[in-house]
N, C-alpha and C positions, 0 to 999 in steps of 0.2 A: 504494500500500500504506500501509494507517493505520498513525502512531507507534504504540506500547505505551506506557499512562499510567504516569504517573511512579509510584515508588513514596515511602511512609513509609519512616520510621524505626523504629516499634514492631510487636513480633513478635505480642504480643496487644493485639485491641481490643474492649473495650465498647460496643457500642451502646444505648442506651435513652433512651424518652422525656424523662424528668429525668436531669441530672446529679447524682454524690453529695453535692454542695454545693448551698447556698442562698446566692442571694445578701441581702445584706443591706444597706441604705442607713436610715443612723441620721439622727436629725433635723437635722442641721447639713449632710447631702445627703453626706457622705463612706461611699465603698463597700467593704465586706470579704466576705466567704467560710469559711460556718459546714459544716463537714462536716455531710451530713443523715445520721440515723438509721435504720435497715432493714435486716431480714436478708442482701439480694441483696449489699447496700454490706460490711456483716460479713464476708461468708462471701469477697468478691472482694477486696479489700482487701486480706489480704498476699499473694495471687496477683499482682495489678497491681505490688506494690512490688518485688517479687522478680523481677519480669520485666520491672520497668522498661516497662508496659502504658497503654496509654491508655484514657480515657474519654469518647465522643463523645455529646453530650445536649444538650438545652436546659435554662438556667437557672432556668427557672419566673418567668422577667420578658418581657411584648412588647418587642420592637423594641428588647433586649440584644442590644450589637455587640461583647463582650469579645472579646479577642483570647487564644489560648491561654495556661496556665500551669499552674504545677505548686501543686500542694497536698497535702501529708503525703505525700511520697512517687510521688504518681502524675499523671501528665500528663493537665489536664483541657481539652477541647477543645469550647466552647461552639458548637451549634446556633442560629442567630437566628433568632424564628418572630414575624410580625408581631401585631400584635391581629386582625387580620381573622382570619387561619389560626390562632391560637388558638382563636379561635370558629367556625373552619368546619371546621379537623382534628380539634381536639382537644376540645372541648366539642360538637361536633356529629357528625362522621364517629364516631371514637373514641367518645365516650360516650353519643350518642346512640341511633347504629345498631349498631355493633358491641355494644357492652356488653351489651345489652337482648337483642338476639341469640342472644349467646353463652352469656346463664345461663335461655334456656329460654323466650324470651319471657316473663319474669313483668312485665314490662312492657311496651310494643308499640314495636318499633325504627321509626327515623322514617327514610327514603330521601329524601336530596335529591343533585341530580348536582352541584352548585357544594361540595358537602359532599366527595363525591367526586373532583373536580377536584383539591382544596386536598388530600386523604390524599397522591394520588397523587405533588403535586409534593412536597409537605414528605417523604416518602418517598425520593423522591429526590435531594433536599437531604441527609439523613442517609445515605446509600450514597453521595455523593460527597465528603462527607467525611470518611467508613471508608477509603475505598479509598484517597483523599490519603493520609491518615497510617498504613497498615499497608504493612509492610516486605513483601519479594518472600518470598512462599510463607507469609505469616504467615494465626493463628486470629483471627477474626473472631468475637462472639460477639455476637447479635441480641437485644433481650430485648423482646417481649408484643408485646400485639394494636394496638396502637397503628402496629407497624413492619411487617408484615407482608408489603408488598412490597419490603422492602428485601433482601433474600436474592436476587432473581431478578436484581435492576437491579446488585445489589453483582458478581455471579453476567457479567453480561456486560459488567460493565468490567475488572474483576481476576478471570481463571479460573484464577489461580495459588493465590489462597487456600483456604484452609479455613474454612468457614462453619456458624457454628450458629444456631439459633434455640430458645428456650425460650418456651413460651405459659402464663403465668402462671394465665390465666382457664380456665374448663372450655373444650371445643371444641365443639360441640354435633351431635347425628343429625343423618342429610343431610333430613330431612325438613323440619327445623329451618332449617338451613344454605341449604337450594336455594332458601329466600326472597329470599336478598340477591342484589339485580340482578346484582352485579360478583363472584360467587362464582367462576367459573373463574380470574378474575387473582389473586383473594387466593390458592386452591389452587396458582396458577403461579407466584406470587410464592413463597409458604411452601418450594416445592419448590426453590426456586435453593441452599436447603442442602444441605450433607452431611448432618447430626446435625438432626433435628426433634426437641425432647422438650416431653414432655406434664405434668400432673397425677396422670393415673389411666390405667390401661390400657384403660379403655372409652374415654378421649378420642381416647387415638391408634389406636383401633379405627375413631372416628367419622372419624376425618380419612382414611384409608385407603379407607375406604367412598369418603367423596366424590369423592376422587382416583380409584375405579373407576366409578363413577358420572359423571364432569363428564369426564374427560381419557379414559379405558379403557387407562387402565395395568395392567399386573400387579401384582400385591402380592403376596406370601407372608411370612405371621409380620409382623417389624417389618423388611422391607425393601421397598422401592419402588423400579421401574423404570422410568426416566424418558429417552426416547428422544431420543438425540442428534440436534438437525438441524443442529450448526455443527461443526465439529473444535475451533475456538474454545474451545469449553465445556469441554474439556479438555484445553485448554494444557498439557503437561507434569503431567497427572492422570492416565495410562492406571489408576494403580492403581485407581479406582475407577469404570473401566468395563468391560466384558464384554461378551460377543453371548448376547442373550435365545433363547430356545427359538425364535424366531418369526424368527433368524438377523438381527434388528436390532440396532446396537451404542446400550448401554442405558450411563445411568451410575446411580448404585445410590445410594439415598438410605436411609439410617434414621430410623424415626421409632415413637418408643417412650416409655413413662412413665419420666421422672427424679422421683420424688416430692419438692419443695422440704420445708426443713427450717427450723430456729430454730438461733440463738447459745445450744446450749443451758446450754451453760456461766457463759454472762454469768447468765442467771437464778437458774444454783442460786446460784452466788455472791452475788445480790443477795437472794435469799431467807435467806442465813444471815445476813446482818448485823443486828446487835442492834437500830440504827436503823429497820430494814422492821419486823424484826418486832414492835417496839414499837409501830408504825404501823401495824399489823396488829390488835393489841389493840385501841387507840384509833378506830380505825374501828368497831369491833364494841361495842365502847361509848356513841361519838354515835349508834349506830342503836337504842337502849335495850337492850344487851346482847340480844339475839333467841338464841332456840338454835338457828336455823338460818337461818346468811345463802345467799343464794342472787346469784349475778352474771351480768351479760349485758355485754361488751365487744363492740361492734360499732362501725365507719362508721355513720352512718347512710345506711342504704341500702334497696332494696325487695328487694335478693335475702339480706338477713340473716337474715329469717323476725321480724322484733322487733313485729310487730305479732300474729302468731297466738300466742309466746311471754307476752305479753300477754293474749292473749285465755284461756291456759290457767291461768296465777296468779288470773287474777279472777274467774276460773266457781270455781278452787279455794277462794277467800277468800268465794265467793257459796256455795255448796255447802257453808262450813262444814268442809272436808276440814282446811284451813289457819286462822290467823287470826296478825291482825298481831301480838299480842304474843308470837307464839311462832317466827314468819317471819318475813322481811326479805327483800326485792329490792331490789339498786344494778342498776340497769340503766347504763351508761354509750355515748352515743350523740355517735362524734364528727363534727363538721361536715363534710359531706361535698355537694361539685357545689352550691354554696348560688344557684349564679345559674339554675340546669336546673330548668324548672318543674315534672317530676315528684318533684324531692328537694321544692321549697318546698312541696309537696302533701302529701309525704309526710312531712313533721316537724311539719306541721298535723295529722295524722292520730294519729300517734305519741302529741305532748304533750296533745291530748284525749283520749285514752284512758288516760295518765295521770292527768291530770287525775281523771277520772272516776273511778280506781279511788282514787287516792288521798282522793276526796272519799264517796265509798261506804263505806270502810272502816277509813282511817288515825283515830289518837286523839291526843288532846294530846300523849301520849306515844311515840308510836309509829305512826312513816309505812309504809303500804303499801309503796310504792315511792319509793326516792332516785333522779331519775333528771339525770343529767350531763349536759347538750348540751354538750361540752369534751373538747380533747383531755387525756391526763394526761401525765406522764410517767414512763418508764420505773419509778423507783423508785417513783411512789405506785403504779402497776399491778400491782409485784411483790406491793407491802403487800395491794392488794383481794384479788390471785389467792391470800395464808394466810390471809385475812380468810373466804373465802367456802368452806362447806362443799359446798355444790352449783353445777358452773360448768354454764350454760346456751347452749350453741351449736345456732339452731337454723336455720341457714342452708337459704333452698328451695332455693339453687346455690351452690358456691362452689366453685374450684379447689384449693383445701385447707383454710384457716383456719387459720390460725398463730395463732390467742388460744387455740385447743385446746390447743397444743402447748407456748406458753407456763405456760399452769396448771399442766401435767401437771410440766413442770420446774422450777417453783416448789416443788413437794410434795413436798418432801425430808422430810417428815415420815411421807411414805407414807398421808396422809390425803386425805380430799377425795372426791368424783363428779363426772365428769364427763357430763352428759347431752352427745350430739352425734347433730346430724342425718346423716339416712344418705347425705345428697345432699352432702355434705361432703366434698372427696378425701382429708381425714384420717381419715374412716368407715373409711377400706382397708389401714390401718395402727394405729389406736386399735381395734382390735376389743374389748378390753375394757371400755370404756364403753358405756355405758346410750345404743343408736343409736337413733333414732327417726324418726317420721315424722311433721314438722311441721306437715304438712296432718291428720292426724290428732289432731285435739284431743285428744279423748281421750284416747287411746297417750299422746301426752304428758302430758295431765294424770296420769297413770297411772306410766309414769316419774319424772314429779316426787315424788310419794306414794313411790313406791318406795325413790328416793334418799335422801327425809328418813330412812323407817326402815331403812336397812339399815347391818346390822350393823357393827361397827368392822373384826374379822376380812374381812368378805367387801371392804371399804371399801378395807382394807389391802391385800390378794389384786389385787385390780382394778389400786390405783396403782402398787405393784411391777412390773406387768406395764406397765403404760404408761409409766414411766417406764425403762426396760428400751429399750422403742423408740425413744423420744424420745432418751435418751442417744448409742445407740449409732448412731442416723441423725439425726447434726445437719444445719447447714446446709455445715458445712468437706467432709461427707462428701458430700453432693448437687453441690457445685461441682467438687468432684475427680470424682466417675462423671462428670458429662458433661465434663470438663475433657478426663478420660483417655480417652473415646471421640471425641475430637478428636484429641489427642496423638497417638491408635492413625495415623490419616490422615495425620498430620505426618510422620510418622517412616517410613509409606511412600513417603511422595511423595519425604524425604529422600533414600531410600535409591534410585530411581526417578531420582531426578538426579543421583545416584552414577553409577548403571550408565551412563545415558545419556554424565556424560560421559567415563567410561572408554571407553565403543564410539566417542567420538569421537574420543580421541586415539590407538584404536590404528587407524582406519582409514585415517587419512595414512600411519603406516606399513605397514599390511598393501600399499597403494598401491606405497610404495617399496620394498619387497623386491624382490630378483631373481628372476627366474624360473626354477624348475629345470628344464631342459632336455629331461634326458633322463625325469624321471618326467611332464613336463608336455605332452610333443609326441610324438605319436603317432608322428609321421612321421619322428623319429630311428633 
C-alpha cells in the first residue's frame, strides 16, 4: 500500500507560468526581486497576504535555482525551467501551438512532439510543487494555457484538494480545437478541477462541447460529469460526487465565464492627479494640438487587429474623410515574442505600413501616426488614455483586453469613445461602445467617422454607462467570485470531515455498549 504524499504548509496556492517578481541582476552580478506589475498580481495580493498563501512560478530566468522566500508579505516559490524547455514549452508548445490555436488560427499553430514532451514534463514539474507546498484539504488555484495539464496530475497526487483553473486566453470551437494532436489530454488534464473559469460564456460553451465530443461526458448548463474510475479521486470529497442518471458515480466539475477585470481604482486615482493630467495636455501638444487624438495600446501581436486598424486610418487620410492636421494617431506597440519569427515578421509588416502612411500624408508639422515600439508605464499610459478622444481596440481575438477597461476608468471626466472589436471578451460587458468588426474595413472606417463627430451629450451617455461596469466589476470582484466558488467546496468538504469524524468516534462506542437483552433477543 503507497504512502500519502507529504503535505505543505499553505492553505492557498498560486500557480502560474511567471512568478509576481522579476528577478533582477545589476551590473556588479549582485541579485534582488522587483515585484512585477499586473492585474492577476493586484487583485491576488492581499488575498495571498491575509492567508499567508503561496506562489508557485518561474522566475523568467533559464537555469534559476532560487530557493524559496518571502517577499511583501507572500511566500514565493520559484519553478527552474532550463533554456532548452524555455524554448520547447514555453516559446514553442505555449506560444507557438497553443497561442495561435486558441485565438482562431489567425496565424497557423506549428505541432512538434519534442514541443510536446517538454509541456508535458514542465507540467509536471509545477503540480509537484503545488502539491509539496499546499496544506491537507487546501485551494489550489491554476492560472492559463501555458499549465493546462496541471489540474489532472495535481488531481492524482493530492485528491484532498481543491483545485481551480482560470484560462486567460479565449478557448476556441471544437472544430478549431480537434486540430491539436494531444486534445483529449489537454481536455483531461483541464478536467482534474473543480472550478474551470472562462472569459466569455461562449468559451466555456466551446470547452463543454469538446469534452462531449472527445471524452462523451454529460454536460448540462455549467456542470460537467466526469466518471470516477479510482475511489482515489475522491479521497475524503464525496461532497462532490453523485450517481449520474446512467447509475455511474460521477464527480461534478464546473466550468463557467469569471469575466477578468482591472485595478480599477488605481487608474481613476492616477487619472486625477495634476501631474497625469498635465501630461495629458503636453502630449496633445507635441502632436501639434490635433482636435482629435485617436490611441491604439497593444502587444505587438497578430491577434491585436493593428495592422487592419491601420489599414482603416489610411484609406480615411487617403479618402480625404480625415486629415492630419485635424487627426492624430499614437499607436503604441509593445515588444512582444521578439525571438518567434512570426512576431519578427510581423513588426516588419506593422512599421512599413507606418512608414508608408506617415510618408503619404504627415507634414512638417504634423505626423500621421506617432507610433511606440516600447513599453510605457503605468502613469504615462494613464496620461495617453485623457490625452486620447477616441480609444481604438480592435482585436481579431482576445480573451478580454484590459486596455478597454483601462481607458474606460481613466474617464473620470465622463468623456472619450471607445471603438472595441466584437471579438473582444470585453464586447460582453462594454456594450456601450462603438463594437465593430475589424475585418470589416469599412464598418470600421465608418465607426471611426462616427466617433470623431459624435456628440458631447451622446459621448457622455456612453462613458457613464461604461464606467458604471468597469467600476463596479473590478478585478478585487472577479478574484473573490471564483475565490468564493472555491471556498463554497472548502467549507463542504470541511464540514464532510466533520461528520466523518464524528461517525468515527461514536462507532467505538456504539461497539461498546451493552446489549439490551430483553428488547434485543427474541428468545427471552
Amino acid at each position: 500500500m503507497s504512502s500519502k504524499p507529504s503535505t505543505g504548509q499553505y492553505d492557498l496556492v498560486v500557480v502560474s507560468n511567471r512568478l509576481p517578481v522579476d528577478k533582477v541582476i545589476a551590473d556588479d552580478g549582485s541579485e534582488s526581486w522587483r515585484g512585477s506589475p499586473g492585474g492577476l498580481v493586484t487583485a491576488l495580493e492581499p488575498i495571498m497576504r491575509a492567508s499567508e498563501g503561496a506562489w508557485v512560478g518561474w522566475a523568467g530566468v533559464p537555469d534559476d535555482r532560487s530557493e524559496p522566500f518571502e517577499h511583501d508579505g507572500i511566500s514565493i516559490v520559484p519553478v527552474a525551467l532550463s533554456a532548452e524547455e524555455v524554448e520547447l514549452y514555453y516559446e514553442g508548445f505555449s506560444n507557438d501551438t497553443l497561442w495561435p490555436l486558441y485565438h482562431d488560427v489567425i496565424a497557423p499553430p506549428t505541432y512538434h512532439r519534442d514541443w510536446w514532451d517538454s509541456y508535458l514534463e514542465v507540467n509536471q514539474r509545477f503540480a509537484d510543487s503545488a502539491a509539496a507546498n499546499a496544506a491537507q484539504g487546501a485551494t489550489v488555484w491554476v492560472q492559463d494555457y501555458q499549465l493546462q495539464l496541471v489540474p489532472k496530475m495535481l488531481r492524482e497526487i493530492r485528491p484532498d484538494l481543491v483545485i481551480g483553473f482560470f484560462n486567460h486566453i479565449p478557448f476556441p470551437a471544437y472544430g478549431i480545437f480537434s486540430q491539436l494532436p494531444w486534445r483529449t489530454q489537454i481536455i483531461e488534464g483541464l478536467l482534474g478541477a473543480d472550478v474551470i473559469g472562462f472569459q466569455r460564456v461562449a468559451d466555456a460553451g466551446n470547452f463543454s462541447r469538446a469534452v462531449r465530443r472527445l471524452l462523451g461526458f454529460t454536460t448540462k448548463g455549467t456542470t460537467i460529469e466526469v466518471p470516477i474510475e479510482d475511489a482515489a479521486e475522491v479521497d475524503g470529497r464525496p461532497h462532490r460526487t453523485r450517481v449520474s442518471r446512467r447509475g455511474q458515480q460521477v464527480r461534478t466539475v464546473t466550468a463557467r465565464a469569471f469575466p477578468i477585470s482591472i485595478d480599477t481604482e488605481s487608474f481613476i486615482e492616477l487619472a486625477h492627479r495634476p501631474d497625469i493630467q498635465a501630461r495629458a495636455a503636453e502630449i496633445r501638444h507635441e502632436l501639434g494640438d490635433p482636435d482629435v487624438v485617436m490611441l491604439g495600446v497593444d502587444r505587438l501581436d497578430y491577434t491585436k487587429g493593428i495592422g487592419h486598424r491601420l489599414k482603416a486610418y489610411g484609406e480615411l487620410l487617403e479618402d480625404g474623410k480625415i486629415d492630419v492636421g485635424h487627426a492624430s494617431l499614437i499607436q503604441v506597440a509593445s515588444p512582444s515574442r521578439e525571438r518567434v519569427k512570426t512576431y519578427m515578421q510581423l513588426r516588419d509588416e506593422i512599421e512599413l505600413t507606418v512608414g508608408r502612411i506617415n510618408g503619404d500624408f504627415s507634414t512638417i508639422s504634423h505626423s500621421a501616426i506617432s507610433y511606440l515600439h516600447q513599453g510605457r508605464p503605468r502613469e504615462e499610459m494613464a496620461a495617453l488614455y485623457l490625452a486620447a478622444d477616441i480609444m481604438l481596440v480592435t482585436a481579431l481575438r482576445d480573451g478580454m483586453n484590459l486596455v478597454a477597461k483601462e481607458y474606460v476608468a481613466s474617464r473620470f471626466d465622463n468623456d472619450g469613445v471607445l471603438v472595441l472589436s466584437e471579438f473582444a471578451g470585453a464586447a460582453d460587458e462594454l456594450k456601450q461602445a462603438l463594437l465593430v468588426n475589424p475585418h470589416d474595413i469599412e464598418g470600421l472606417k465608418e465607426a471611426i467617422v462616427r466617433a470623431i463627430a459624435m456628440p458631447q451629450s451622446e459621448r457622455s451617455r456612453r462613458m457613464r454607462a461604461l464606467r458604471k461596469r468597469v467600476i463596479e466589476y473590478d478585478v478585487a470582484r472577479w478574484s473573490k467570485s471564483f475565490l468564493d466558488e472555491l471556498a463554497a467546496l472548502t467549507h463542504a468538504q470541511s464540514a464532510n470531515e466533520a461528520s466523518e469524524a464524528a461517525d468515527a468516534q461514536a462507532e467505538p462506542e456504539a461497539q461498546a455498549a451493552p446489549v439490551d437483552t430483553e428488547a434485543g433477543d427474541p428468545q427471552q
